[in-house]
N, CA, C and O atoms as a printed pandas DataFrame, in Angstrom:
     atom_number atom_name residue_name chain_id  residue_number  x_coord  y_coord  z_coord
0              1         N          UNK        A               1  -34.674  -47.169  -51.349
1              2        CA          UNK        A               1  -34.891  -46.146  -50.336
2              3         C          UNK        A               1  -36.170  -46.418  -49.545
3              4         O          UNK        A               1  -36.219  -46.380  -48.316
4              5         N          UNK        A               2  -37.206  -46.695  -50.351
5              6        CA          UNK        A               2  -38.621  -46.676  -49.808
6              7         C          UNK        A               2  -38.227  -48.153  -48.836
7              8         O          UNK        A               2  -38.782  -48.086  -47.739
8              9         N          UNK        A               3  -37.714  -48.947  -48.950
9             10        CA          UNK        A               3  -37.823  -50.535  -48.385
10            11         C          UNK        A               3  -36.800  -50.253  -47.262
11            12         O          UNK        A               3  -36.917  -51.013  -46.301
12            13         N          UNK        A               4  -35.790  -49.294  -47.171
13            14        CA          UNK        A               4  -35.310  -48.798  -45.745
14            15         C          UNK        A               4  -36.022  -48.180  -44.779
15            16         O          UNK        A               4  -35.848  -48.271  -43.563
16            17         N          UNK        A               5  -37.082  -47.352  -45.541
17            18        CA          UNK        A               5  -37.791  -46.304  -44.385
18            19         C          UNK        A               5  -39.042  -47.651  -44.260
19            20         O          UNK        A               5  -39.742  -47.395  -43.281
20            21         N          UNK        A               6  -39.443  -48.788  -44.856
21            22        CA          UNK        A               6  -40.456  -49.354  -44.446
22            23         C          UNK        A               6  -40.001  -50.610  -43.187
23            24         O          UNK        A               6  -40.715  -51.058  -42.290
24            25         N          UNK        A               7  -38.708  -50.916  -43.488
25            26        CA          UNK        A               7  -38.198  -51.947  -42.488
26            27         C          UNK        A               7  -38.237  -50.970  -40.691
27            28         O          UNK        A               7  -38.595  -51.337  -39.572
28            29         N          UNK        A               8  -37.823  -50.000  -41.085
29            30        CA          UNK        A               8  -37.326  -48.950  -39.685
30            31         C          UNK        A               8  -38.705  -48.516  -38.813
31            32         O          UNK        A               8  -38.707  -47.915  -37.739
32            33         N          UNK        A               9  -39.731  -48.932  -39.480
33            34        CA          UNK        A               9  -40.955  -48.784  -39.486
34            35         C          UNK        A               9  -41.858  -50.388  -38.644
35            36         O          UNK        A               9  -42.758  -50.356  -37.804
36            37         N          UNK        A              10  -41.358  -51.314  -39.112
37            38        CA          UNK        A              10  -42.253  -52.485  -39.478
38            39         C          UNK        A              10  -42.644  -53.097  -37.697
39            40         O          UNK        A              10  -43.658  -53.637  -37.255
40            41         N          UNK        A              11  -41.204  -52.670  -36.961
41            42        CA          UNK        A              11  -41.555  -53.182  -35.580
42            43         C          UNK        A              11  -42.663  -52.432  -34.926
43            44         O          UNK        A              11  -42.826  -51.235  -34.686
44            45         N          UNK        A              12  -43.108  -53.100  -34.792
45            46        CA          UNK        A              12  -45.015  -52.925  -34.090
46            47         C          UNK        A              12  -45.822  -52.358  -34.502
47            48         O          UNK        A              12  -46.615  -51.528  -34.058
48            49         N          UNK        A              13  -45.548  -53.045  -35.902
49            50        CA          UNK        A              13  -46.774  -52.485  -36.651
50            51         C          UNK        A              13  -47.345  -53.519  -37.171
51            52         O          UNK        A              13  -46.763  -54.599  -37.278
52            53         N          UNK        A              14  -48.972  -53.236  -37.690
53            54        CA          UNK        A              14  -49.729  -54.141  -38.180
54            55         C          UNK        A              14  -49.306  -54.165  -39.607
55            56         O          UNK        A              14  -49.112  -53.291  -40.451
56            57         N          UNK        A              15  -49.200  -55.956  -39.583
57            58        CA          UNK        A              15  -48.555  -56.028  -41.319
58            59         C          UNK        A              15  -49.775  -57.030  -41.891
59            60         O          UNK        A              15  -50.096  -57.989  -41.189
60            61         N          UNK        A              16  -50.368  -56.826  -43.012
61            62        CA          UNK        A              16  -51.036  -57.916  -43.990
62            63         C          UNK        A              16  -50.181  -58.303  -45.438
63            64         O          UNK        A              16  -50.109  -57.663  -46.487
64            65         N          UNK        A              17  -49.861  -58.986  -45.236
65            66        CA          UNK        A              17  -49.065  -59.929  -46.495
66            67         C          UNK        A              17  -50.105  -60.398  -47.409
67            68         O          UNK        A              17  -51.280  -60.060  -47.263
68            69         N          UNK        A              18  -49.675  -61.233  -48.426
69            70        CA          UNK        A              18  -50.533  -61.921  -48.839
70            71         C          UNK        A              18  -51.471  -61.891  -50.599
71            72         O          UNK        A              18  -51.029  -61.770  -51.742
72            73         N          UNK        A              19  -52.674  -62.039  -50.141
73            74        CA          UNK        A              19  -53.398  -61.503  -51.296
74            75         C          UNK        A              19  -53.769  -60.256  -51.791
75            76         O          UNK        A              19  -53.467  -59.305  -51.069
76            77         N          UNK        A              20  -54.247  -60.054  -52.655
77            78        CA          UNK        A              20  -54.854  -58.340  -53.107
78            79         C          UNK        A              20  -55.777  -58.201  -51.699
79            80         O          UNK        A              20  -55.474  -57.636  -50.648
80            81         N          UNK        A              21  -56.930  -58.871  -52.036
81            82        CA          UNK        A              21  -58.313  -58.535  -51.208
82            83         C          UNK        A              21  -57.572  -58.175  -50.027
83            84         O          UNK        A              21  -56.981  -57.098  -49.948
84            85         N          UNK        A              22  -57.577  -58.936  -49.210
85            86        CA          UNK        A              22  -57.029  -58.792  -47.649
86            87         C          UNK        A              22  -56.244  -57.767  -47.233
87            88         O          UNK        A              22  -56.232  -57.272  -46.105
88            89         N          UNK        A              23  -55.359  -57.354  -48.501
89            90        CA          UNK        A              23  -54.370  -56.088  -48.185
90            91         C          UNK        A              23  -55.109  -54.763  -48.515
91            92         O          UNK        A              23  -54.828  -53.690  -47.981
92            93         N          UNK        A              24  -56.020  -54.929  -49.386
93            94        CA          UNK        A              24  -56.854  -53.365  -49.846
94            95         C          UNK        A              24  -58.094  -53.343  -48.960
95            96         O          UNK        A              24  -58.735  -52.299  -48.840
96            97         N          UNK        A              25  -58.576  -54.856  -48.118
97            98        CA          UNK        A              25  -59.502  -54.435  -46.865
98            99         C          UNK        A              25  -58.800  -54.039  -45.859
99           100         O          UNK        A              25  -59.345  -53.189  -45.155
100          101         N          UNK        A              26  -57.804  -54.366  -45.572
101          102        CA          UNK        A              26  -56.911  -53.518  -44.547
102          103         C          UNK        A              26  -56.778  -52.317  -44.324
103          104         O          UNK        A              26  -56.811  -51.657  -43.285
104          105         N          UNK        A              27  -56.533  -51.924  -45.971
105          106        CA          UNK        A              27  -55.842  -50.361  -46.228
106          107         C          UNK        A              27  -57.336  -49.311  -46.291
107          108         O          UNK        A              27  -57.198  -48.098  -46.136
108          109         N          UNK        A              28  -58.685  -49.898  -46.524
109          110        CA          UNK        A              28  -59.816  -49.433  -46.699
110          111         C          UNK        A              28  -60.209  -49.067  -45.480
111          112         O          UNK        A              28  -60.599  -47.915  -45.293
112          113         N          UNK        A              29  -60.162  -50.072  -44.373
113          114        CA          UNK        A              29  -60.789  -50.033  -43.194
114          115         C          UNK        A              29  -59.591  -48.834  -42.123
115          116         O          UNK        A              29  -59.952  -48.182  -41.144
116          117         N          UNK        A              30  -58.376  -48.868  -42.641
117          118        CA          UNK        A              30  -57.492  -47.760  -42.061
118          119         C          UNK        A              30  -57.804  -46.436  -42.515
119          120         O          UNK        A              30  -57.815  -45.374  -41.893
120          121         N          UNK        A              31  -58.100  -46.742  -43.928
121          122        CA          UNK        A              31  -58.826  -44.909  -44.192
122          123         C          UNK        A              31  -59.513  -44.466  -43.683
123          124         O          UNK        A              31  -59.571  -43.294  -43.311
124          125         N          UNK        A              32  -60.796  -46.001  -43.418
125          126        CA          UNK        A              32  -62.021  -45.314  -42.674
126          127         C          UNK        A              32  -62.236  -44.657  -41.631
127          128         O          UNK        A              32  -63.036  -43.780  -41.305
128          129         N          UNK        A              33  -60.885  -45.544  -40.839
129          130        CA          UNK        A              33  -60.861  -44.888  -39.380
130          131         C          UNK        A              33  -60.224  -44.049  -39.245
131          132         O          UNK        A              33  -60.375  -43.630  -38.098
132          133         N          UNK        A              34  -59.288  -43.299  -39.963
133          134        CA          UNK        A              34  -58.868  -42.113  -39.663
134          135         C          UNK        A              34  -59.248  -40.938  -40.574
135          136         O          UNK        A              34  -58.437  -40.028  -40.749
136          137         N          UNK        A              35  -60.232  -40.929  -41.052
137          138        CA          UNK        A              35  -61.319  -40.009  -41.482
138          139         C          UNK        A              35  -60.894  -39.953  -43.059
139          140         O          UNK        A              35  -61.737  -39.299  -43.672
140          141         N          UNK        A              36  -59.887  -40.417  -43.877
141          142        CA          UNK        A              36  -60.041  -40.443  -45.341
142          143         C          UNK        A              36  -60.315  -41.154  -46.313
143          144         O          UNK        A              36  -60.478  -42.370  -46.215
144          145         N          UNK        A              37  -60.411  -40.462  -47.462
145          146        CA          UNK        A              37  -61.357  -41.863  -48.368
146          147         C          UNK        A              37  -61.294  -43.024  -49.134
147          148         O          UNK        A              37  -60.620  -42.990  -50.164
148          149         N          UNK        A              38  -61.712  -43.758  -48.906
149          150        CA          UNK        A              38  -61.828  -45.268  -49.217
150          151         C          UNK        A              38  -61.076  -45.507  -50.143
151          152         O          UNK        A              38  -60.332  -46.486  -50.088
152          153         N          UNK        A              39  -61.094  -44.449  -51.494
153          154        CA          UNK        A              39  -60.689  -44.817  -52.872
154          155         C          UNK        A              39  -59.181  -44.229  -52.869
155          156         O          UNK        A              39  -58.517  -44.166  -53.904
156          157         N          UNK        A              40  -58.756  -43.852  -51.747
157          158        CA          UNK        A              40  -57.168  -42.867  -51.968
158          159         C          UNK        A              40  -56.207  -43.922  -52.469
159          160         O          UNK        A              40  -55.233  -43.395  -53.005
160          161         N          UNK        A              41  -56.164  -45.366  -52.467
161          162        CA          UNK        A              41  -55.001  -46.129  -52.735
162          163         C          UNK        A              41  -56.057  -47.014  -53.743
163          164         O          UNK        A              41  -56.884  -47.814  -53.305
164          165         N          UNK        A              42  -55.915  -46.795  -54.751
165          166        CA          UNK        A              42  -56.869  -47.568  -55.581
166          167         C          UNK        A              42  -55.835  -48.917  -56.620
167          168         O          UNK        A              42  -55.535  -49.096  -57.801
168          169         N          UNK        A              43  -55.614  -49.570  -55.343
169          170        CA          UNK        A              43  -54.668  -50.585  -55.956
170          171         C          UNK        A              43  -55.324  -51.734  -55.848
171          172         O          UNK        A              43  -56.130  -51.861  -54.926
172          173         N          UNK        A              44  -55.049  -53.040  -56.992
173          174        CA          UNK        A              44  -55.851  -53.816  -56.707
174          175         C          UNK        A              44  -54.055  -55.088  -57.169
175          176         O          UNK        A              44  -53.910  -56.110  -57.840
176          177         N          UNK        A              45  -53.434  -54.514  -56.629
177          178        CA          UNK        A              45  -52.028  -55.762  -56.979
178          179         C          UNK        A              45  -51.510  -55.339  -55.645
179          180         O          UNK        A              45  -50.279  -55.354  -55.621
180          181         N          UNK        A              46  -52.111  -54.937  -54.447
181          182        CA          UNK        A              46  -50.884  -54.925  -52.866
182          183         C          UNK        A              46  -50.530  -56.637  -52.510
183          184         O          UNK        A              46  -51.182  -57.681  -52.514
184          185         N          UNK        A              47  -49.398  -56.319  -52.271
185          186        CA          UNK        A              47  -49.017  -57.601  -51.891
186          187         C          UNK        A              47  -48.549  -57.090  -50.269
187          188         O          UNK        A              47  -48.211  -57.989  -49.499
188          189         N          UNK        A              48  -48.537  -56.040  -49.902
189          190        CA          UNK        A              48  -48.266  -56.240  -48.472
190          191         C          UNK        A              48  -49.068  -54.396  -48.484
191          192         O          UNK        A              48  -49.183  -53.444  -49.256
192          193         N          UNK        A              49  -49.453  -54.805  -47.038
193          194        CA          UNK        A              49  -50.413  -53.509  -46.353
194          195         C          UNK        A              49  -49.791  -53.482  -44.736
195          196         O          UNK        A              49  -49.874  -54.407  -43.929
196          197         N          UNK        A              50  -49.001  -51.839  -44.468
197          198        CA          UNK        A              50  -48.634  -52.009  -43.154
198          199         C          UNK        A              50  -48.895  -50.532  -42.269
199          200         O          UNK        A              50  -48.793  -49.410  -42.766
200          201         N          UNK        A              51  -49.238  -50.819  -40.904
201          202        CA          UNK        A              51  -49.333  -49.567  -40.217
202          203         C          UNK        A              51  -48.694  -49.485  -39.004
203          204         O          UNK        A              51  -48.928  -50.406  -38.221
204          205         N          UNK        A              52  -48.090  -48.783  -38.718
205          206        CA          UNK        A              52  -47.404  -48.548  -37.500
206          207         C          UNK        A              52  -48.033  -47.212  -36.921
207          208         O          UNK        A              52  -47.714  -46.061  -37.218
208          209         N          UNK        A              53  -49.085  -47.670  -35.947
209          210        CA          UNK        A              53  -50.098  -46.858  -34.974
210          211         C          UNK        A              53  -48.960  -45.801  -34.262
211          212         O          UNK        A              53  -49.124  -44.623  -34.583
212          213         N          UNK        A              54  -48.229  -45.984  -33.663
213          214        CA          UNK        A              54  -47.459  -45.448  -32.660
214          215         C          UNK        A              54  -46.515  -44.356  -33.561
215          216         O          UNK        A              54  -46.221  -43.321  -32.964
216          217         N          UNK        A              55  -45.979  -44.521  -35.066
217          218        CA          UNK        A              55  -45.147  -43.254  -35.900
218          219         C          UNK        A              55  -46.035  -43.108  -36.296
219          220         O          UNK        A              55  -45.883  -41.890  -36.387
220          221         N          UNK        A              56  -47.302  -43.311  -36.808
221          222        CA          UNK        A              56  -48.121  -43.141  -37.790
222          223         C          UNK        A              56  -48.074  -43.418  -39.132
223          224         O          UNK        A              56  -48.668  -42.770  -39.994
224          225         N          UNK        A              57  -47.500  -44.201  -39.287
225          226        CA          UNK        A              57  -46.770  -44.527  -40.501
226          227         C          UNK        A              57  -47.212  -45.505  -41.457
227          228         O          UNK        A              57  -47.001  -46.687  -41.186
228          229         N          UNK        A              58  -47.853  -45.175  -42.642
229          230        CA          UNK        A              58  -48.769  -46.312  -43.651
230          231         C          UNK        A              58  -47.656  -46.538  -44.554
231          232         O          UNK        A              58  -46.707  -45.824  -44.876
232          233         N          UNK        A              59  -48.078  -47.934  -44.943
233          234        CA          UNK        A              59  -47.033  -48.223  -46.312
234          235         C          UNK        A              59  -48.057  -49.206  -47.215
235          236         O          UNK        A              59  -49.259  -49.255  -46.956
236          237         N          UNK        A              60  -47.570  -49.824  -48.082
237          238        CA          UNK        A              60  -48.235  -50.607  -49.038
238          239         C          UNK        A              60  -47.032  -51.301  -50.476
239          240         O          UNK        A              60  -46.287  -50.572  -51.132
240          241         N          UNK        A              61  -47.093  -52.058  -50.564
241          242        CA          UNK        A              61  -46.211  -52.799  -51.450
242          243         C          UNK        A              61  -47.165  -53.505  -52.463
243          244         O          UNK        A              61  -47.924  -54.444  -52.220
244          245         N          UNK        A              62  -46.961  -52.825  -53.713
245          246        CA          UNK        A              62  -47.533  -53.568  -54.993
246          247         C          UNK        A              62  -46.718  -53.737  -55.655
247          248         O          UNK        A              62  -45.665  -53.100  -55.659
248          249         N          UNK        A              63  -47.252  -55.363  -56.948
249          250        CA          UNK        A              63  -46.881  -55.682  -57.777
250          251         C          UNK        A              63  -46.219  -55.123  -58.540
251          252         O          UNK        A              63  -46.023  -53.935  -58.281
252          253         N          UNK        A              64  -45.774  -55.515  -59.416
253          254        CA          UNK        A              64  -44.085  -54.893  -60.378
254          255         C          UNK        A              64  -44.669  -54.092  -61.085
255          256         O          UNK        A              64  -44.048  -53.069  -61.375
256          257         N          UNK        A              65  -46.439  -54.320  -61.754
257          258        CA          UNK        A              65  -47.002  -53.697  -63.083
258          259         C          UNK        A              65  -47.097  -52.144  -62.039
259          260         O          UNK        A              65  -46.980  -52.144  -60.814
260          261         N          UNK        A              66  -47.355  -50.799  -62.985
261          262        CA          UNK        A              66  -47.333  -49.503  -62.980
262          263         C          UNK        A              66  -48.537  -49.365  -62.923
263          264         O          UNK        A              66  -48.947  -49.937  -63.934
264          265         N          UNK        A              67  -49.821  -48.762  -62.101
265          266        CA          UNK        A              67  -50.974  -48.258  -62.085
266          267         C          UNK        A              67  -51.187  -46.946  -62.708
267          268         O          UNK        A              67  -50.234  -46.172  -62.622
268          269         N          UNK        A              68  -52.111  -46.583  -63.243
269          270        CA          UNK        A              68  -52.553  -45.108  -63.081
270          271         C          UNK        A              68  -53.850  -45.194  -63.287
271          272         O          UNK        A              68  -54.348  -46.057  -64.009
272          273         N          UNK        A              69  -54.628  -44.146  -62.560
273          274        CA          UNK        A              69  -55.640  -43.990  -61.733
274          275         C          UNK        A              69  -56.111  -42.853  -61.990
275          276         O          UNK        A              69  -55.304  -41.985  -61.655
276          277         N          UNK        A              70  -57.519  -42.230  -62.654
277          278        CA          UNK        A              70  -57.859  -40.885  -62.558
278          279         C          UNK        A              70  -58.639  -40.656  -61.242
279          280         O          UNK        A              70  -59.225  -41.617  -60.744
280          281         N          UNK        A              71  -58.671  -39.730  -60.790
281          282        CA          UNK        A              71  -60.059  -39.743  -59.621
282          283         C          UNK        A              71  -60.529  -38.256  -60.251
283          284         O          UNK        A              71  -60.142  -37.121  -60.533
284          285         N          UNK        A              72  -61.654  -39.158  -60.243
285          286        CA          UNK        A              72  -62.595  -38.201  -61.357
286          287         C          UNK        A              72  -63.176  -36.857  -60.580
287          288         O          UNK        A              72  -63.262  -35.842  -61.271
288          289         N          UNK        A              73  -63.578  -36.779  -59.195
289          290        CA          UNK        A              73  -63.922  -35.495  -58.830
290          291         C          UNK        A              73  -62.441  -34.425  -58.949
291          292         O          UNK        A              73  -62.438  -33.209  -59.141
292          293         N          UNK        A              74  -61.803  -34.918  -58.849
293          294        CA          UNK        A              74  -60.453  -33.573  -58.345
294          295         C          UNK        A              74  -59.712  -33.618  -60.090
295          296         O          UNK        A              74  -58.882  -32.771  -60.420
296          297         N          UNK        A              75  -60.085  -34.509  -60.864
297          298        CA          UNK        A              75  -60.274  -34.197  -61.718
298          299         C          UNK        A              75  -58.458  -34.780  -62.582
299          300         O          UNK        A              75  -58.046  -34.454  -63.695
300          301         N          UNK        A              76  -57.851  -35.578  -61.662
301          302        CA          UNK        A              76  -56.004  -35.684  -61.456
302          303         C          UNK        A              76  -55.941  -36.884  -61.544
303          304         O          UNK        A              76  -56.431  -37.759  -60.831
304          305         N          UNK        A              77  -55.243  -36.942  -62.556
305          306        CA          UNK        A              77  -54.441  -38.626  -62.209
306          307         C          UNK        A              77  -52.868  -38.522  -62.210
307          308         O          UNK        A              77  -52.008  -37.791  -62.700
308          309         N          UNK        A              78  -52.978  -40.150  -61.038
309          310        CA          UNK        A              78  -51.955  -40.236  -60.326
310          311         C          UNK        A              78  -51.170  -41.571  -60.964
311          312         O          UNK        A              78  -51.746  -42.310  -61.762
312          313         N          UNK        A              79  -50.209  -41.731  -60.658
313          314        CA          UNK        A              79  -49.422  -43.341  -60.750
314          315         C          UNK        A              79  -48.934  -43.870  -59.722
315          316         O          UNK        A              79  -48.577  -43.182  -58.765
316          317         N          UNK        A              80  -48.847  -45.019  -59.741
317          318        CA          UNK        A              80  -48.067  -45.847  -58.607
318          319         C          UNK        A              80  -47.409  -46.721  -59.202
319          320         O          UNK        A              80  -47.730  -47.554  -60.049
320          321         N          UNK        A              81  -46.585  -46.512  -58.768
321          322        CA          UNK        A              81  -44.605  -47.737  -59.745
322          323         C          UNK        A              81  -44.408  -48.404  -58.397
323          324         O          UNK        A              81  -44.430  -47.935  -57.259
324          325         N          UNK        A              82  -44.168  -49.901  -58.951
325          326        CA          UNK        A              82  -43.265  -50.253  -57.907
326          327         C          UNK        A              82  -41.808  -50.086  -57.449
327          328         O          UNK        A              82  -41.043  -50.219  -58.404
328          329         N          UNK        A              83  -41.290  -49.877  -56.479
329          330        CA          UNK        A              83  -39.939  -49.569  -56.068
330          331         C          UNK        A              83  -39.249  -49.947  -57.341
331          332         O          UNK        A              83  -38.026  -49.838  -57.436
């Protein structure tokens, strides 16, 4: 499901493939600029980072392994599965 709504998405949008680093400076420097925080996607396995300026539309594709993540002020942890 998620890899239908990301293809319908992908034309003219900025895509980073690739390594971890490059895809979580991508996704860092997109938080920054639209006013949220740095640590909201605390993934360190993206294999693809994408934005489509014009729907507004963020995506991110990680590795097969399952994350979970506390964020310690709000006090919640979250998970991230891959598709």
């Amino acid at each position: 499901m998620a890899s239908q709504t990301i293809e319908s998405h992908r034309a003219g949008a900025e895509v980073v493939r690739g390594d971890a680093a490059s895809c979580k400076k991508a996704a860092v420097e997109l938080l920054s600029d639209i006013g949220l925080p740095k640590g909201l996607f605390p993934l360190d396995d993206m294999q693809e980072f994408g934005y489509n300026r014009e729907a507004g539309f963020m995506w991110l594709v990680q590795g097969k392994k399952k994350v979970e993540h506390t964020f310690k002020k709000a006090k919640q942890t979250v998970s991230y599965a891959g598709e």
